[in-house]
C-alpha positions in Angstrom: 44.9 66.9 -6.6 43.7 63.6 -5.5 46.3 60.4 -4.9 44.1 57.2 -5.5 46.5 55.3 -3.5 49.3 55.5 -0.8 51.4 52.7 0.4 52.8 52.1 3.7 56.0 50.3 4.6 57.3 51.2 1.0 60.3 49.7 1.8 59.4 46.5 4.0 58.6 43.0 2.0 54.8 43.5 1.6 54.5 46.9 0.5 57.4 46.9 -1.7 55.7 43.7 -3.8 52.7 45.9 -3.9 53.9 48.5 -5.3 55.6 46.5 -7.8 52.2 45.3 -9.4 51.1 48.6 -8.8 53.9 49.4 -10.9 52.8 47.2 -13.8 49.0 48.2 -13.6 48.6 51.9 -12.7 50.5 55.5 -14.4 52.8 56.1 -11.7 50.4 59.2 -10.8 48.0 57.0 -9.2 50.3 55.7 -6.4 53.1 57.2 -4.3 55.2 55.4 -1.7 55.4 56.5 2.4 58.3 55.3 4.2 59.8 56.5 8.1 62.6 57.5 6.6 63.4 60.3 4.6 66.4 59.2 3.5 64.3 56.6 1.2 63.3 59.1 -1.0 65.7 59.5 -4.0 64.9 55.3 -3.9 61.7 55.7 -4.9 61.7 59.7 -6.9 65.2 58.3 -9.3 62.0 55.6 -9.9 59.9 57.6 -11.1 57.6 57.2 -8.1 56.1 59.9 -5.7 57.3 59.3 -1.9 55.5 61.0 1.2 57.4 60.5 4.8 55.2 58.7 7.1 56.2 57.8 10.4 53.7 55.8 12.7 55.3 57.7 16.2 54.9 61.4 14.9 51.3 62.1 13.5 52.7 65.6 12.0 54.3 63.8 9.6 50.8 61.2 9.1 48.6 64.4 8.7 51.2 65.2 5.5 51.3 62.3 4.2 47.6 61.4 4.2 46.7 64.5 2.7 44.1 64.3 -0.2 44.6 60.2 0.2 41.5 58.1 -1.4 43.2 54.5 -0.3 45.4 54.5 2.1 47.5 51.0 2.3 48.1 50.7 5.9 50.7 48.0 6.7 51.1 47.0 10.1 54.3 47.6 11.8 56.3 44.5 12.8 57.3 45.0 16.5 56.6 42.2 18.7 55.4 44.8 21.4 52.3 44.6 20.9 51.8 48.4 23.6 54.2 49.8 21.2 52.5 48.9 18.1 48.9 49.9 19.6 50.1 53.4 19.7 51.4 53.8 16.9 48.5 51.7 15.2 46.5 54.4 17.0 48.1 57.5 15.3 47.8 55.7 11.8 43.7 55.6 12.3 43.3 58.8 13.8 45.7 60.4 11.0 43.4 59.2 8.5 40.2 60.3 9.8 41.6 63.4 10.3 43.2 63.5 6.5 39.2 62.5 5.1 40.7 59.2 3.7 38.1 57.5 1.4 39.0 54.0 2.0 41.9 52.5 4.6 43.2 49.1 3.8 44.8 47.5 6.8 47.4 44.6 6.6 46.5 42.3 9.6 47.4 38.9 10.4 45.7 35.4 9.2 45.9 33.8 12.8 42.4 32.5 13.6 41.3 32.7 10.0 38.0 34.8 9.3 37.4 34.9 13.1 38.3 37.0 16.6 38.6 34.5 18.7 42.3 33.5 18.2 44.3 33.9 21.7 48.0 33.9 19.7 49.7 37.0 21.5 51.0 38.7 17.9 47.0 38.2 17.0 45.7 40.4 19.3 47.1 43.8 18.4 46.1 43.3 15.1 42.4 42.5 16.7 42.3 45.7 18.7 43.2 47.1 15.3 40.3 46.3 13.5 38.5 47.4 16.6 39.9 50.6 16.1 38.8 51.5 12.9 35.6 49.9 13.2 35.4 52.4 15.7 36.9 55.7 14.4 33.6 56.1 11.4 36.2 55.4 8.5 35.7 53.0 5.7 38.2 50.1 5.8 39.4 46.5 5.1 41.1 44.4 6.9 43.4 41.8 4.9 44.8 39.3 7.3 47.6 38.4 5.3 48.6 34.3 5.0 51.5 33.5 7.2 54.9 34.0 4.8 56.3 30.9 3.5 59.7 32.8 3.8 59.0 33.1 7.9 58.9 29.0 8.3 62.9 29.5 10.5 60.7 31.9 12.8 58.1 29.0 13.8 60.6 26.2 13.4 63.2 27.9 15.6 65.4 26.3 13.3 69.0 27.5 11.9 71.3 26.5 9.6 73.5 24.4 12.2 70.1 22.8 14.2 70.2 19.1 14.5 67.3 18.7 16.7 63.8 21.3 16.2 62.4 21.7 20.0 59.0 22.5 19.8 55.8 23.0 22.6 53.5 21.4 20.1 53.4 20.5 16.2 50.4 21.7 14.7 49.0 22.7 11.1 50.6 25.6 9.5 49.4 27.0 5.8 51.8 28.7 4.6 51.6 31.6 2.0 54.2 33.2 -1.1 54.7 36.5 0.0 55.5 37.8 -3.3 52.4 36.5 -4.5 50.7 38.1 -1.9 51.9 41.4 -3.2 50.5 40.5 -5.8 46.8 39.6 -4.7 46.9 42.8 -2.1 47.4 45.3 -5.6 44.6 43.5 -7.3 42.6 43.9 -4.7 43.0 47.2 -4.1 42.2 48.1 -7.8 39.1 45.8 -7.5 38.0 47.9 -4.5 34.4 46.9 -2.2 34.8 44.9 0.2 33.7 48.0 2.3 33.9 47.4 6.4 34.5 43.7 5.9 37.4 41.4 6.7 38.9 39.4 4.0 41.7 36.6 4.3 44.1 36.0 1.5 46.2 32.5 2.2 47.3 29.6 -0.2 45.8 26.1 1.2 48.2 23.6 1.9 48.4 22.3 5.4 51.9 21.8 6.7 53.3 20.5 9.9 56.5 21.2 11.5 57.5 17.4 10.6 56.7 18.0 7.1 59.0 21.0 6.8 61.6 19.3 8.6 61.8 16.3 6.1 61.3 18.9 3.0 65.0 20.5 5.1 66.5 17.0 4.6 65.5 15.8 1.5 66.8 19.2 0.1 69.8 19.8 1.9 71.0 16.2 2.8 70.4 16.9 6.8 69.4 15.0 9.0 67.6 17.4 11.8 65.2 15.7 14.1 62.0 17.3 15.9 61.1 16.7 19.7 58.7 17.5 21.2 58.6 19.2 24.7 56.6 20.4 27.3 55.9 24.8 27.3 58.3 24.6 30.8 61.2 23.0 29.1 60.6 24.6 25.7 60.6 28.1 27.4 64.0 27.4 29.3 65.8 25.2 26.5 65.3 27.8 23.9 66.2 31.3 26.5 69.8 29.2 27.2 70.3 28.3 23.7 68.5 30.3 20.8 71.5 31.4 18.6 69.2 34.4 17.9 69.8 35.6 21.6 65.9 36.3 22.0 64.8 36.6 25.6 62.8 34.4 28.0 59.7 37.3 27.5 59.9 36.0 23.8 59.6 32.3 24.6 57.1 33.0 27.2 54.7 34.5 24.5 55.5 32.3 22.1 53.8 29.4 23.7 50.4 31.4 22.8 51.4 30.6 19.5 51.9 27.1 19.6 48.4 26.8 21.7 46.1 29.4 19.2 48.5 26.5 16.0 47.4 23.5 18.0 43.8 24.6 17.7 44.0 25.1 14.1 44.2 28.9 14.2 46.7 28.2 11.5 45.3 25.9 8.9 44.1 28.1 6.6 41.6 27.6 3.7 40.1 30.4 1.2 39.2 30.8 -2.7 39.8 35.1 -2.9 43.5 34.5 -3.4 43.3 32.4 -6.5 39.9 34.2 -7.7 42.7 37.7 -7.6 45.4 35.7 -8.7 43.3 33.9 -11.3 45.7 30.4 -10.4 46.6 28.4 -7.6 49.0 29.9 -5.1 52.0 28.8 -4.5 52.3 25.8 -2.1 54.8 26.5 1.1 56.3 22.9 0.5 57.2 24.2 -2.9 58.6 27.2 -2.1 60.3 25.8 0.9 62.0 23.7 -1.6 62.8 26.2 -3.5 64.4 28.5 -0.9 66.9 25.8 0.5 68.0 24.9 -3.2 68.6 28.3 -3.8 70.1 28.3 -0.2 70.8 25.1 1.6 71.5 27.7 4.6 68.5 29.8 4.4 67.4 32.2 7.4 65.2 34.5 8.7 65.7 38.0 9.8 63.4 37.5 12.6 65.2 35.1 14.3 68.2 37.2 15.7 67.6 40.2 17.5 71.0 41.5 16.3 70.5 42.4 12.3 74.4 42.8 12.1 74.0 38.8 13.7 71.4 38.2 10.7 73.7 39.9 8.3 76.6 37.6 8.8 74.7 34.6 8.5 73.9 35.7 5.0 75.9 34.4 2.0 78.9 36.5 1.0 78.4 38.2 -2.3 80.7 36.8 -5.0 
């Protein structure tokens, strides 16, 4: 028996929205959930939802879970090593060319918009992705994904007790709901086509670091400050002092970021999202908003490299 669809990274912030609207528009026969670990299952089965383990470093368990696939939702991992996640990228393609997978829809990254040119170091392996499966004979889509809303700490570098954002350079920035791009992601997967194409789904509002920084203050009553610096001095100011404890290798990379921003490989513009969603997405300076009056000490995960760190930043539970 067939599975029309099989989502990846089940349990991660994009695949977990999916299959939410999945959820609301599909019998749960349609769709199962994949997940590295097994010890998600009773999760999703105590749902009412099929689970298959599917771990991107053994391709056993890929061949298993890809088995009698017709869409496979393939959502990128989330390392920052970008030889690591080619690998395991690798074994994801080649598992489902193996498995006869109808149609493989891949979760890549906005940076650079609809083009390949983008030089941002996190851009790349999701480049040599699409290369990939252009490559392996097997149908596909690539979805670069807008550029979370929820993320805006990560390219700030800004915490709960910064006074002064140190930046390289302050370019454009359009951010994107990540719930509602759960949302567009299952619509388009039950609209289907799109066949060997790259699409890009990303709200439209153009937002610099300055502008976030004010939305920061007029919502929490702060009064943090942005400088600008040179790459040298951002590099060694942010290795000494990044509460996050990232290394100088982070930083280092990081500045390909703020070049492939200053070039505009960040400001973002396209109609498919609101066509699936049938309304306007979601501004990031309204959901910005939104998260610091929900939390005037919001943070991101992907700002610490300890999660026990990230943890205890959280609010306690009442």
């Amino acid at each position: 028996m067939t599975l029309k669809y099989l989502i990846t990274g089940a349990t991660g912030g994009l695949g977990s929205q999916v299959l939410t609207y999945l959820s609301l528009l599909l019998p749960s026969s349609d769709y199962a959930a994949a997940s590295s670990n097994e010890a998600r299952r009773s999760q999703f089965e105590e749902a009412g939802i099929a689970f298959r383990v599917a771990n991107f470093n053994d391709p056993t368990t890929l061949d298993s879970a890809f088995a009698d696939v017709e869409n496979l939702y393939f959502v990128s991992t989330n390392t920052f090593d970008n030889a690591r996640r080619k690998v395991q990228h690798r074994n994801v393609v080649e598992a489902a060319k193996r498995a006869g997978v109808k149609h493989v829809w891949y979760t890549s990254l906005a940076f650079g918009g609809l083009g390949s040119d983008s030089k941002i170091a996190v851009q790349q392996a999701h480049l040599e992705t699409e290369t990939m499966l252009k490559e392996s004979g097997v149908t596909y889509t690539s979805i670069r994904e807008g550029i979370y809303t929820d993320a805006f700490p990560l390219f700030l570098q800004w915490y709960p007790n910064t006074e002064t954002v140190i930046l390289a350079e302050d370019g454009v920035i359009t951010y994107t709901a990540r719930e509602e791009l759960g949302e567009a992601n299952a619509k388009l997967l039950l609209k289907g086509g799109h066949e060997n194409e790259i699409v890009l789904l990303t709200a439209n509002e153009p937002l610099r670091g300055a502008d976030i920084i004010r939305i920061i203050n007029e919502t929490t009553s702060r009064n943090v400050t942005l400088q600008l610096v040179s790459p040298e001095e951002y590099v060694r100011y942010h290795t000494e002092n990044d509460i996050g404890k990232k290394l100088e290798s982070f930083w280092t990379s990081r500045l390909s970021w703020f070049q492939g921003i200053a070039k505009g490989d960040a400001n973002l513009s396209n109609p498919l999202m609101r066509e699936l969603l049938g309304r306007e997405p979601k501004t990031g300076s309204q959901l910005i908003r939104e998260l610091l009056q929900e939390n005037r000490d919001y943070t991101w995960h992907q700002n610490y490299v300890d999660k026990g760190q990230y943890e205890a930043s959280l609010p306690k539970k009442q």
